[in-house]
Structures are given as structure tokens and as C-alpha cells.
C-alpha positions as CSV (number, residue, x, y, z in Angstrom):
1,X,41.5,82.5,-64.4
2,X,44.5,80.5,-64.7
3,X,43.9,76.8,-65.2
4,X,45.9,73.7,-65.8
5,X,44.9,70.3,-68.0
6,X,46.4,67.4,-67.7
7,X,46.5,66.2,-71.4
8,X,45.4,62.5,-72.3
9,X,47.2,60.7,-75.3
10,X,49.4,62.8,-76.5
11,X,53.2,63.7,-76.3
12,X,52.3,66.7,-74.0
13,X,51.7,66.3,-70.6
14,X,50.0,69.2,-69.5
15,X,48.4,72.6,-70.8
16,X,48.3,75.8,-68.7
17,X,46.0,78.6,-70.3
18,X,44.5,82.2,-68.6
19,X,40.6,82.3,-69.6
20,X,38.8,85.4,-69.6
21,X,35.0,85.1,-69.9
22,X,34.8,82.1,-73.0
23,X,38.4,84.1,-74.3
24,X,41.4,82.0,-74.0
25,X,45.1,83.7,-73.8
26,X,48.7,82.6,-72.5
27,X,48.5,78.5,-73.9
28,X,51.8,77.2,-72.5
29,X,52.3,73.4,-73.6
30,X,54.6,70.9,-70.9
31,X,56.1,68.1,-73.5
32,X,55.9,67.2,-76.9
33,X,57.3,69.0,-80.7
34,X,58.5,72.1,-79.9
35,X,57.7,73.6,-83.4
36,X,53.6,73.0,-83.3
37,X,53.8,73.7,-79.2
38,X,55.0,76.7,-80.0
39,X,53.1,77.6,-83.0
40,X,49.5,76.0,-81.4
41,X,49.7,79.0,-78.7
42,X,50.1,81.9,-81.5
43,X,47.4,80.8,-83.6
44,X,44.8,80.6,-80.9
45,X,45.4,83.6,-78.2
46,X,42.4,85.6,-78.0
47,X,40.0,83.4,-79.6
48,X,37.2,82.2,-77.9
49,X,36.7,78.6,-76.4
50,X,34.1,77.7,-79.4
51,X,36.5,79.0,-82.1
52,X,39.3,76.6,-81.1
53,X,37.0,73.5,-80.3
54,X,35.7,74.1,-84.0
55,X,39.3,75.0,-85.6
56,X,41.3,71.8,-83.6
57,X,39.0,69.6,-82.0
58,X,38.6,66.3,-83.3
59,X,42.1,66.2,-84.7
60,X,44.0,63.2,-84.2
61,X,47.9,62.1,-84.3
62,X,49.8,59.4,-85.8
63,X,46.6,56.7,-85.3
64,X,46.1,58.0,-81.9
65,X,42.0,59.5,-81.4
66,X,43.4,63.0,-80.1
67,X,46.3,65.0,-80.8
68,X,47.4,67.8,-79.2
69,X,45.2,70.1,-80.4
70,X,42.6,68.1,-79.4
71,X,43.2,67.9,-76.0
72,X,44.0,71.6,-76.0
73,X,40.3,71.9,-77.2
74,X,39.4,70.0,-74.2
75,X,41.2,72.5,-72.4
76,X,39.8,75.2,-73.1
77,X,35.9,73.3,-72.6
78,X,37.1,72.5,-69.4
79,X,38.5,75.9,-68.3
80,X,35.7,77.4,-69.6
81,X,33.1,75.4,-67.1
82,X,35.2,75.6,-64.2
83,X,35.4,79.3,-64.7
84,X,31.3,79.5,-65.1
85,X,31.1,77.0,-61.8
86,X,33.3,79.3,-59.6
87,X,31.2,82.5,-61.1
């Protein structure tokens, strides 16, 4: 399932991400640095929803209470449950 976050707090504006069972692949960023946007997507394909909420969530930027690994574990939470309400 493909599914789209709209991110809260952060530089980025939006995540898209394909979720397969609780297994998340394809993380495409919309805004913010281009260097951790790009590298964020590598390190998490084909983990699973609880690997990148423990890895990234709870991470904050520059003062702010998320970052954008944060809201990408949000993501992924939220992907997850939409996927398990369609099923």
C-alpha cells in the first residue's frame, strides 16, 4: 500500500512510503536537506515499522520536538494502521 504523511514541524512537507505487511520500502521525502532526505530512505527500506520507530523516533531538530525522522516514524505508525484498517 502506498501512503502519503503530511509531516508536522519539520523542513519536509510530506513523506510518501509503500508498506507491505508492518515492512516499509520506497521513503520519498517532499522538502527539507537533501543529504539526510536522501540518506534517511537507504538506511530504513525493508525494515519494519517497529524497527524505525525505535531507531528515529523521538529525535528532535534544532530545539524543535520532532525532526524528520521523527515524523517519518509517525509515518510509518500511521501507514501501518491504515493498512491493518483497510485489511
Amino acid at each position: 500500500m502506498t501512503y502519503t504523511y503530511q509531516t508536522k514541524g519539520t523542513c519536509s512537507t510530506r513523506i510518501d512510503l509503500d508498506i507491505e505487511g508492518n515492512v516499509v520500502h520506497n521513503v520519498k521525502f517532499t522538502g527539507g536537506c537533501n543529504g539526510n532526505l536522501q540518506a534517511i530512505p537507504k538506511l530504513v527500506e525493508g525494515l519494519t515499522v517497529e524497527e524505525i520507530e525505535k531507531k528515529i523516533g523521538g529525535i528532535s531538530c534544532n530545539g524543535r520536538p520532532t525532526s524528520c525522522g521523527d515524523q517519518l516514524a509517525k509515518a510509518c505508525r500511521e501507514a501501518y494502521e491504515a493498512a491493518q484498517a483497510q485489511a
